[in-house]
N, C-alpha and C positions, 0 to 999 in steps of 0.2 A: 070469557071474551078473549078473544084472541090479541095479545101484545102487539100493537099499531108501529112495532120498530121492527116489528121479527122478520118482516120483507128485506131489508135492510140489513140481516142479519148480528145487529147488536141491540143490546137492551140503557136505557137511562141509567145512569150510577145513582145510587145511596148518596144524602149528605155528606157521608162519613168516609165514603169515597172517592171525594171530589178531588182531593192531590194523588193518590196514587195510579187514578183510574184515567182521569181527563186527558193527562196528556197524551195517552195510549189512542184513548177511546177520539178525540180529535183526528188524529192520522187518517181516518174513515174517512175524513170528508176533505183529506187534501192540506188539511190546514197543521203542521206536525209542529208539535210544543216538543223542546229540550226534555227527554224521559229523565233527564238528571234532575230534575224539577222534583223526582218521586220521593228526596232524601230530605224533602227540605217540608218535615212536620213540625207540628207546634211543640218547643221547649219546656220548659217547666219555668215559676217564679225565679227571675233573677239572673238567670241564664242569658250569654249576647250569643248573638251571630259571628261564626267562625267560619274561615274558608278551611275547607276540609283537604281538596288538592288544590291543581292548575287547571283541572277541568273545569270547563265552564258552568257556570250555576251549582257548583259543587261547594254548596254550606252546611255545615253545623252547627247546633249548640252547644256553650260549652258554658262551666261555671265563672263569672268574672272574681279573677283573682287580682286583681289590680288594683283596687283600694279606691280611695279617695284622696283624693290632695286637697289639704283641709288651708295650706300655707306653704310659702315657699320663704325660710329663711335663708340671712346668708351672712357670710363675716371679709373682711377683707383680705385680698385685693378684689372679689367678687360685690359688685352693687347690685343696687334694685332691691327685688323681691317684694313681699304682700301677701293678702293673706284673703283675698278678695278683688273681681274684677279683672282684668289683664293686667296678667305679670310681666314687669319688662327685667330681665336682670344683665350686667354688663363687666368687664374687667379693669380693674383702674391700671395705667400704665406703670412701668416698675423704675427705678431709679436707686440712687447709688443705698437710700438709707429706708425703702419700700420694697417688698415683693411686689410683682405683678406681670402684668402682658412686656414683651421684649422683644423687639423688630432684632433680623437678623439683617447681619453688613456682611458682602465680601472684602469690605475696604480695608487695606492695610494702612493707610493715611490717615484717616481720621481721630479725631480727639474726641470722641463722644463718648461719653459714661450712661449711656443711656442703650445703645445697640451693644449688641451681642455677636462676638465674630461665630461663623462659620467655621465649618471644617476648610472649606476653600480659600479662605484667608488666612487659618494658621500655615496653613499648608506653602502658599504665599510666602508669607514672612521667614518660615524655616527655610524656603529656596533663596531667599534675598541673604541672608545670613550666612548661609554657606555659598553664595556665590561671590559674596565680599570677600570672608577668609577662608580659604579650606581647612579642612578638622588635620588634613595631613600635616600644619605648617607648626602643630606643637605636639610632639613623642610623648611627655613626662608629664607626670602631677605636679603642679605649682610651677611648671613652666608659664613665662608672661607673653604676651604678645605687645610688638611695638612697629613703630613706622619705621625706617630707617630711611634713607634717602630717596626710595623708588617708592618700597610697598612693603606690605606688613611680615613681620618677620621674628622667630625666635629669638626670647634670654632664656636659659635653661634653668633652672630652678638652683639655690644657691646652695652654701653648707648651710649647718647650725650654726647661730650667731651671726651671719652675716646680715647686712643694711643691705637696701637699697639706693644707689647713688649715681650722679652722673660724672660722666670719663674725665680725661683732663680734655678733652675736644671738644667738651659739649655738644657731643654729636649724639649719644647713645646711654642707656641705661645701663649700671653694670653693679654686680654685688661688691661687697667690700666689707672688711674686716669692721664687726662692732667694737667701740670700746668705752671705757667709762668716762662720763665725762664728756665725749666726745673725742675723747685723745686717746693716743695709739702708742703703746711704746715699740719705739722703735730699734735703741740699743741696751743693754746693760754691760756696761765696760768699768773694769778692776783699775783704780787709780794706781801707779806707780813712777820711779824716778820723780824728774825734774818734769815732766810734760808727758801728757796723756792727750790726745787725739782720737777724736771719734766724726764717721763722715756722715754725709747724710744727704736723699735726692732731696732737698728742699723743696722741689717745684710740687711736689706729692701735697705739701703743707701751704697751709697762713701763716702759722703760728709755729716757732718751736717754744720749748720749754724742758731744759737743764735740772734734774734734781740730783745737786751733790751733797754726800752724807759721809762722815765715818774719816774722815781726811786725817791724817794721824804722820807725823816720824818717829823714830826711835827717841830720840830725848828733847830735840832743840826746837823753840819755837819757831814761827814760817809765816810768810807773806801766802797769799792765795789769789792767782787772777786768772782769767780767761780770756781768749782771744777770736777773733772772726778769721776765718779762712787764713789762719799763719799767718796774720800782717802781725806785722814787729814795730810800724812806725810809730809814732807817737802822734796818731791821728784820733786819737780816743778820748772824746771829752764825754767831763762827766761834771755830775756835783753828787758829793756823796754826804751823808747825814750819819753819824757814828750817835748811838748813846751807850752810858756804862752802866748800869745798875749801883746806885749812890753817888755816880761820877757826872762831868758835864757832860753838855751835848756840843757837838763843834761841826763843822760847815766847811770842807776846801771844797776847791774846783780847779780844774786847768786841764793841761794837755799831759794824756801819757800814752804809754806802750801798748796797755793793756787794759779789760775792766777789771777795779778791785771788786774782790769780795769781801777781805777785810780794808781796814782803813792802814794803808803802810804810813809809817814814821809816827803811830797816834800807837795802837794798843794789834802786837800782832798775835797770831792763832798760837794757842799754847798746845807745843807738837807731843805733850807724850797725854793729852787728851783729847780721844775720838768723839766726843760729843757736841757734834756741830754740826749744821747742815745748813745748805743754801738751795735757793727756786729762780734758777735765770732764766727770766722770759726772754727771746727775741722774737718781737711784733715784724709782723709781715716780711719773714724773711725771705720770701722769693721777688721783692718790689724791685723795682729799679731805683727805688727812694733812699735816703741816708740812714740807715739802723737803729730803729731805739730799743735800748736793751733797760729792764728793770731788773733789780737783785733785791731781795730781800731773805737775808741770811742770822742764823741765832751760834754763836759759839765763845768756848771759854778765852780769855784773855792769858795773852802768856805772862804778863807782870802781874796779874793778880785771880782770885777766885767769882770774881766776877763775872756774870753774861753779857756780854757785848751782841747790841741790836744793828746792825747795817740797815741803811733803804736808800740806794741812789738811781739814778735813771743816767744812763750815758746812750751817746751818740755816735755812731761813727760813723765819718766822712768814706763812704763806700758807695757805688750805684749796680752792684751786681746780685747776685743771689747769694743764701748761706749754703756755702758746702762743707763746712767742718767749721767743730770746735775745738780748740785745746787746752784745759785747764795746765796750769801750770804753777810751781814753787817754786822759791829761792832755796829751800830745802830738800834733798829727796826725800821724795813719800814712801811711806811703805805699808800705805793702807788705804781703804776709800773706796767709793761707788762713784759712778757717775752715769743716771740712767736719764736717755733722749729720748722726749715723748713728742708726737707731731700732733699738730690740732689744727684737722680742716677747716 
């Protein structure tokens, strides 16, 4: 019997031919299926559907290598998770003593320990920084920067040893000589004759302080005093306190020439022994105020073997600055130190 499509010039497809043949065999009658449909046969167990290109209807199978997600753990700063159901998970925010999520700022004002600058923020701040000082306004390593009357301006980095301190104008920062103590010496001068003189800018100082040591003559014993800027008068009050080692203690006062350092007309310096030294302060000697000067001096006694202690405090009726001191004897000297130390 003759095939009832053979007019028609095709024949029915096979079960077994229904995806490869259909969409061909369709077109016959106008109605055309996608022939990329022909790729798309049955898989094997286990296998998903794959897109094979970008063409349309263009899949494959392929083996799933993807697993199963049995649980979703997690630890912090990530939340959520579960192990079942819809998973939600999320980021906790970060802070100064926590990791986590961190908002970025371009703000260079701000106080927040919680944002994160930017690269456009530091960037910010470095132009704010160098448009206050320019990098050109210090040369040196350990150069400082300061204000000075207008705008900011170099101190050059000092020696070794040097402080740092302010001027006599209190205007400006400036280095200056360390010393021990606080104190500076400022002379060492060789006592000799009847008078030794040593100058000094006081206004530099507070404080001076006198340390004479070694005072000696050839045989005969000697008077020992000091004097402020060469006055001679007899504007120097004092009260002075002598003690003797086995001996009494006695007490004068009144008006003289000079400060003692020993006690005259009581026990004077035994001159062919150099073991003696005295520490004359004079407090504020750049004031316009009246002088107080302390001595506290140790040396032998020329009538006996004795150490004689001095402590007096004198006065003198002056209102200007110290500019010199001059130790001086009723004997010539023919030995001694006398070194001036300043204390700012």
């Amino acid at each position: 019997m003759t095939n009832p499509t053979s007019n028609f010039g095709w024949q029915m497809p096979t079960p077994t031919d229904l995806v490869t043949d259909l969409p061909a065999d369709f077109e016959v009658f106008g109605q055309a299926v996608d022939t990329s449909m022909a790729d798309l046969k049955g898989g094997t167990t286990g296998q998903i559907l794959s897109k094979a290109t970008n063409a349309d209807m263009d899949f494959t199978w392929i083996t799933n290598d993807v697993g199963d997600i049995t649980a979703v753990n997690v630890t912090s700063p990530i939340t959520g998770g579960g192990s079942s159901g819809a998973v939600t998970i999320g980021v906790n925010a970060a802070s100064t003593s926590a990791s986590g999520v961190v908002q970025l700022s371009d703000s260079t004002s701000t106080t927040s320990s919680v944002l994160a600058s930017t690269p456009t923020a530091t960037k910010a701040a470095y132009d704010l920084a160098n448009a206050a000082i320019a990098k050109s306004t210090v040369t040196t390593a350990g150069d400082i920067i300061y204000r000075n009357a207008t705008v900011p301006t170099r101190l050059g980095i000092g020696t070794a040893g040097q402080v740092l301190t302010v001027n006599s104008g209190a205007t400006a920062p400036e280095w200056a000589a360390a010393s021990s103590g606080g104190m500076t010496l400022i002379s060492t001068t060789t006592l000799s004759g009847l008078s030794t003189s040593v100058t000094v800018a006081s206004n530099t100082y507070k404080n001076l302080v006198a340390y004479i040591y070694g005072a000696g003559t050839a045989s005969a014993n000697f008077n020992f005093n000091c004097r402020i800027n060469s006055i001679t008068a007899s504007t120097y009050l004092y009260q002075q306190r002598t003690g003797q080692t086995g001996g009494a203690i006695v007490n004068t006062a009144g008006d003289t020439s000079a400060i003692d350092l020993n006690n005259p007309g009581y026990i004077a310096v035994k001159g062919a022994d150099t073991d003696n030294a005295w520490n004359v302060t004079f407090w504020d000697c750049n004031s316009t105020n009246r002088k107080i000067v302390t001595v506290n001096g140790s040396y032998k006694g020329g009538d006996s073997t004795n150490t004689i202690m001095t402590n007096q405090v004198s006065v003198r009726d002056a209102t200007s600055a110290i500019t010199n001191i001059t130790v001086i004897s009723n004997t010539s000297l023919t030995g001694g130190t006398i070194q001036l130390y300043g204390v700012k």
